[in-house]
C-alpha positions as CSV (number, residue, x, y, z in Angstrom):
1,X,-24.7,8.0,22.1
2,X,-24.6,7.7,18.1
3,X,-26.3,10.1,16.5
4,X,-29.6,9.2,15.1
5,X,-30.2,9.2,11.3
6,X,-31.6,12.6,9.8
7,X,-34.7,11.7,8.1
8,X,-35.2,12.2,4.0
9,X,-37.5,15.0,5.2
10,X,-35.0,16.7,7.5
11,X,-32.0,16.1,4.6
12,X,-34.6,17.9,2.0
13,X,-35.0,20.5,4.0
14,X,-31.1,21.6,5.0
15,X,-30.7,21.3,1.4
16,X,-33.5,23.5,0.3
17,X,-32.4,26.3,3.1
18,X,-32.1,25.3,6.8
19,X,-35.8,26.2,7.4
20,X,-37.1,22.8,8.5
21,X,-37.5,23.2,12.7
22,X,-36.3,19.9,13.6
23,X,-37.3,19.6,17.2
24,X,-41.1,20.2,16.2
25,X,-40.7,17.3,13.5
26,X,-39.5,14.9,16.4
27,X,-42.1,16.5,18.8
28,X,-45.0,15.4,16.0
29,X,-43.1,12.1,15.5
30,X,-43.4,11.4,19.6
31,X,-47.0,11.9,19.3
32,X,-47.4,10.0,16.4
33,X,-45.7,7.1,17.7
34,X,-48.4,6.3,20.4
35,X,-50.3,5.2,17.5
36,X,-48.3,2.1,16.7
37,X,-49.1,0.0,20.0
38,X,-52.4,0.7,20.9
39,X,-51.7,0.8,24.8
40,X,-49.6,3.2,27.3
41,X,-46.3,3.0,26.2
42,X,-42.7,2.7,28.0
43,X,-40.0,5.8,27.2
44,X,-37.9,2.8,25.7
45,X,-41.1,1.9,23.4
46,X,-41.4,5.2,22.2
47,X,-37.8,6.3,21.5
48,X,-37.7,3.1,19.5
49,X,-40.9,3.7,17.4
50,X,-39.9,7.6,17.2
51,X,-36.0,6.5,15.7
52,X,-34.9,9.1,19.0
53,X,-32.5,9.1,21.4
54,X,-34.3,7.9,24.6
55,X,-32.7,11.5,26.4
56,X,-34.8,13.6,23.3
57,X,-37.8,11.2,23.9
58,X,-37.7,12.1,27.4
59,X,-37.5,15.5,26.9
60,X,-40.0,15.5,24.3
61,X,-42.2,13.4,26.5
62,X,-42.1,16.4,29.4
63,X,-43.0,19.2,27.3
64,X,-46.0,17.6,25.7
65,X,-47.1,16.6,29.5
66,X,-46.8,20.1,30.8
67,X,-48.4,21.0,27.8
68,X,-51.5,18.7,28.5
69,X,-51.0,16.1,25.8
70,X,-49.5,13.0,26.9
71,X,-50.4,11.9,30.8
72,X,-47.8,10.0,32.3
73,X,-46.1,8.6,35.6
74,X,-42.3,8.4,34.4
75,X,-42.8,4.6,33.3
76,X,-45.9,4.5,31.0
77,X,-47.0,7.5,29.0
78,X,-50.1,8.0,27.2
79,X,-52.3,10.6,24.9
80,X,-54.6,12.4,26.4
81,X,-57.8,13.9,24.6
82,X,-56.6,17.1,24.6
83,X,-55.0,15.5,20.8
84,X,-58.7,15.4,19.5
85,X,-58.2,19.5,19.8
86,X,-55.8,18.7,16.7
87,X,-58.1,16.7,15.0
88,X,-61.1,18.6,16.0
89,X,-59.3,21.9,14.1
90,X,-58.6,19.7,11.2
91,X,-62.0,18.8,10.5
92,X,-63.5,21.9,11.5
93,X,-61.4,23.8,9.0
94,X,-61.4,21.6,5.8
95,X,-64.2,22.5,3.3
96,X,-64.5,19.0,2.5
97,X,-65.7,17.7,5.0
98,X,-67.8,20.2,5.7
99,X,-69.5,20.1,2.8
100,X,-69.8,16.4,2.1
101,X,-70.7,15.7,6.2
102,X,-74.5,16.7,5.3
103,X,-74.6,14.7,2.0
104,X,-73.1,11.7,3.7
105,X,-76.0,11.4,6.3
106,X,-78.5,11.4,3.9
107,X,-77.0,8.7,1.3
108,X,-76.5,6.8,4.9
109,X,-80.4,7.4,5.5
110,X,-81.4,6.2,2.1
111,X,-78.7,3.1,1.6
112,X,-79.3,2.1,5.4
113,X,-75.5,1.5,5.2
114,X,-72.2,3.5,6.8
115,X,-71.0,5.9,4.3
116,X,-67.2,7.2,4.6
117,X,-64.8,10.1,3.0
118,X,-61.5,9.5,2.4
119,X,-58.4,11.2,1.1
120,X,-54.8,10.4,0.1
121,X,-52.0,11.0,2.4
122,X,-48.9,9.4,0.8
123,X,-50.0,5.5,0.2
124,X,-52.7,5.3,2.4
125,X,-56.2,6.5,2.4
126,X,-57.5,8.3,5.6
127,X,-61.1,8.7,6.2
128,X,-61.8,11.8,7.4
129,X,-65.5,11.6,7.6
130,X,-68.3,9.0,8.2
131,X,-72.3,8.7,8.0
132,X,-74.0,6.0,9.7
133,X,-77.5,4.8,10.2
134,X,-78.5,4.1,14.0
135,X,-78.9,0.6,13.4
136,X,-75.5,-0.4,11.8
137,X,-72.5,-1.1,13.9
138,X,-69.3,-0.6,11.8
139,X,-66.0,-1.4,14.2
140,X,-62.8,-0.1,12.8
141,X,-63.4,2.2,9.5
142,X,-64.1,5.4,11.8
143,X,-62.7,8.8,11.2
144,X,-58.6,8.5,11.1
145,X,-58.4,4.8,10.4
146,X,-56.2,4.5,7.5
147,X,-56.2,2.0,4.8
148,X,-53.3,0.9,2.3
149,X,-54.3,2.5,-0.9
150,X,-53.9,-0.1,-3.2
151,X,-56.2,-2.9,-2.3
152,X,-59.3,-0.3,-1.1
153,X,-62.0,1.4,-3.3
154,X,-61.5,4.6,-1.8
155,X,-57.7,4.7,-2.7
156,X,-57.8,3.3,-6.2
157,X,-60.0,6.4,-6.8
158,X,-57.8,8.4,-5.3
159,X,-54.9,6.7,-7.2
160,X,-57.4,6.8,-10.7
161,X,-56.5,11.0,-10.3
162,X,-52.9,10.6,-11.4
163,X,-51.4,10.2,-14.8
164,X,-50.8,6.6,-16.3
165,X,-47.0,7.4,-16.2
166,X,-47.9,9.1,-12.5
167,X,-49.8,6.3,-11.3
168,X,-47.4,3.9,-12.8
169,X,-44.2,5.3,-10.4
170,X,-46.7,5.6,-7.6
171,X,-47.1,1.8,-7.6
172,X,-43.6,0.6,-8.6
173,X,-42.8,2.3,-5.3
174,X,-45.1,0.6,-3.3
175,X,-44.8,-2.8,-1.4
176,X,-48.1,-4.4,-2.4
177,X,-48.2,-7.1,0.9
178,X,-51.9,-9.2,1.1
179,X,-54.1,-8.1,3.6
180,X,-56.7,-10.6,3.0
181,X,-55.8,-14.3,1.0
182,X,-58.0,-11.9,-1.9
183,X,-55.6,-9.2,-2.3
184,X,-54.1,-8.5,-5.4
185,X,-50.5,-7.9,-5.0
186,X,-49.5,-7.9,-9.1
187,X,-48.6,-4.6,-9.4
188,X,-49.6,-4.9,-13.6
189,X,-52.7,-6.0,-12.5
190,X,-52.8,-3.3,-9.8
191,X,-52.1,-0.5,-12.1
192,X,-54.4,-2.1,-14.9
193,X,-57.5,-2.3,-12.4
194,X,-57.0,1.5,-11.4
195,X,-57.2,2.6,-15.2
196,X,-60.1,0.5,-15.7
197,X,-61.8,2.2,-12.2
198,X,-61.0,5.5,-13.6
199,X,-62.7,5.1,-17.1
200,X,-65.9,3.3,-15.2
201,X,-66.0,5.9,-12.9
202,X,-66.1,3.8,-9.8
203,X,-64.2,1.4,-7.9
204,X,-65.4,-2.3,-6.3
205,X,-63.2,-3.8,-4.0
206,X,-64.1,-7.5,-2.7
207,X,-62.5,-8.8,0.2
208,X,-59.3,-7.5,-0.8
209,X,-58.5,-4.8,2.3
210,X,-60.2,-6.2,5.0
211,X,-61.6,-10.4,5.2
212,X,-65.8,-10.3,4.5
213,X,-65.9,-7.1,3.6
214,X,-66.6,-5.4,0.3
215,X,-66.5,-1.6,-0.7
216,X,-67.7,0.6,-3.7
217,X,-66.1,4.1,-3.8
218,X,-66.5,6.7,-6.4
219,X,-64.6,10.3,-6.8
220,X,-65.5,13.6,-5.3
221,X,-64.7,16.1,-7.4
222,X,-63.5,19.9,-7.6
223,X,-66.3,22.7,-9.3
224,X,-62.9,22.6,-11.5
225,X,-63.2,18.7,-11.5
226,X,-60.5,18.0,-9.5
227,X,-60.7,14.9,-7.5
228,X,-60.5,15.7,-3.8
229,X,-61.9,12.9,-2.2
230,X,-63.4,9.6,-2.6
231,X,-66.6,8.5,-1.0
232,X,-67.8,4.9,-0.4
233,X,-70.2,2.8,1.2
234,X,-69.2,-0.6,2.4
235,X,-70.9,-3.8,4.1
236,X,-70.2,-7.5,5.1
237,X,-70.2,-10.0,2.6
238,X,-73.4,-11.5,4.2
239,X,-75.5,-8.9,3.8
240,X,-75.3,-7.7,0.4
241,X,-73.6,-8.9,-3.0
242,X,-71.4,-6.8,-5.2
243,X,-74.4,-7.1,-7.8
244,X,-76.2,-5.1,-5.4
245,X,-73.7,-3.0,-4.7
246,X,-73.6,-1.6,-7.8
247,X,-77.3,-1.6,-8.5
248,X,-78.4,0.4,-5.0
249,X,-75.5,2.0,-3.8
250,X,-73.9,3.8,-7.2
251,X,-76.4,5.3,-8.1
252,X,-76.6,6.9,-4.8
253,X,-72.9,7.9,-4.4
254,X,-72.7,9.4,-7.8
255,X,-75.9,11.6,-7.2
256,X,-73.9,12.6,-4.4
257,X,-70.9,13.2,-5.7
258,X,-72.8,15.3,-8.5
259,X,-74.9,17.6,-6.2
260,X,-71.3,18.2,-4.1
261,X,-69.0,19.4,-6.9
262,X,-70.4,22.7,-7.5
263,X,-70.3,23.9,-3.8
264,X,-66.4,22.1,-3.8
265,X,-64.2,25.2,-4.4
């Protein structure tokens, strides 16, 4: 069997020492991999998406059953929610969210709208938290969904946080692909747009991420001033204009983002 490609991770690491533990990279990249077809998946299916040998997959595959994380009968494999342990510990531990979780519910009360936290994690933005009201339905943006980071409010924010020259590389390296016919994909523009969010202190996003929907995100900072997170509120194109957007819901989200900063350490 040819042997499969060492990652730009796994490369980095020998380099930098021989302290990278390659079998718990491939074990994290068998459990990520379930993520990709949103079904039980074949041992073929997930060697493929993992870029492992379907022996390793296999092997892999056993350990995390016995283990209680994947349920499987030898032809279709799954997660099981012992995985929400993982996430559980993630959200349990991070100060963020702790601290913005309480804030979030009451800007959700007061706008009547869903209110989510976000963060960077390479390209993408990952909401890691979420208020909503009883009434509103909100399918999709719930805690893990991830967005690309170009075309949502939350991520220009998170983008704004980076140098000119910074954000500059950040985009060249990007593949800027339209989600939505109202996606900007001009990376000049792109770049331009997150400068301008940055000196307004707030970012709009209409239609551009997801079709009939629109966004309005602004930073979370650091007691240093640090931007750690971005919080938003979003809602159908029906039901609110980006007028109002800016005249109900920023004022809200930058009250918020004032009364969190000094307990953000």
């Amino acid at each position: 069997m040819p042997r499969v490609k060492r990652t730009a991770e796994e490369e980095e690491a020998r380099r930098d020492g021989g302290e990278f533990i390659e079998s718990l990279d491939r074990g994290l990249r068998v459990l990520q991999s379930f993520g990709i077809e949103h079904r039980p998946m074949t041992l073929s299916d997930i060697a493929k998406a993992s870029n492992l040998p379907r022996a390793t997959t296999r092997r892999i595959l056993l350990t995390l059953q016995k283990s209680g994380f994947v349920a499987g009968d030898e032809r279709l494999f799954s997660l099981t929610p012992r995985v929400l342990a993982l996430a559980s510990a993630y959200l349990s531990s991070n100060q963020i969210v702790a601290v913005m979780q309480p804030l979030m519910d009451g800007i959700s009360t007061k706008a009547h709208e869903v209110c989510s936290l976000a963060i960077l994690d390479g390209q993408e933005a990952v909401f890691v938290a979420r208020a909503s009201p009883a009434r509103v339905f909100s399918a999709g943006i719930d805690i893990g969904y991830r967005l690309p980071a170009y075309c949502t409010s939350v991520g220009r924010v998170l983008l704004g946080r980076l140098s000119n020259d910074e954000l500059t590389t950040a985009i060249e390296s990007m593949t800027l692909a339209a989600q939505t016919p109202e996606t900007v994909t001009d990376k000049s523009i792109v770049i331009a747009t997150i400068i301008s969010d940055r000196n307004k202190g707030y970012s709009l996003v209409d239609r551009e991420a997801e079709p009939g929907f629109r966004s309005i995100s602004v930073p979370i900072h650091r007691y240093d001033g640090a931007v750690v997170a971005a919080a938003n509120i979003g809602a159908h194109v029906d039901r609110i204009t980006t007028g109002e957007m800016i005249d109900r819901f920023l004022p809200l989200l930058k009250d918020m983002a004032t009364a969190a900063k000094p307990l953000l350490v």
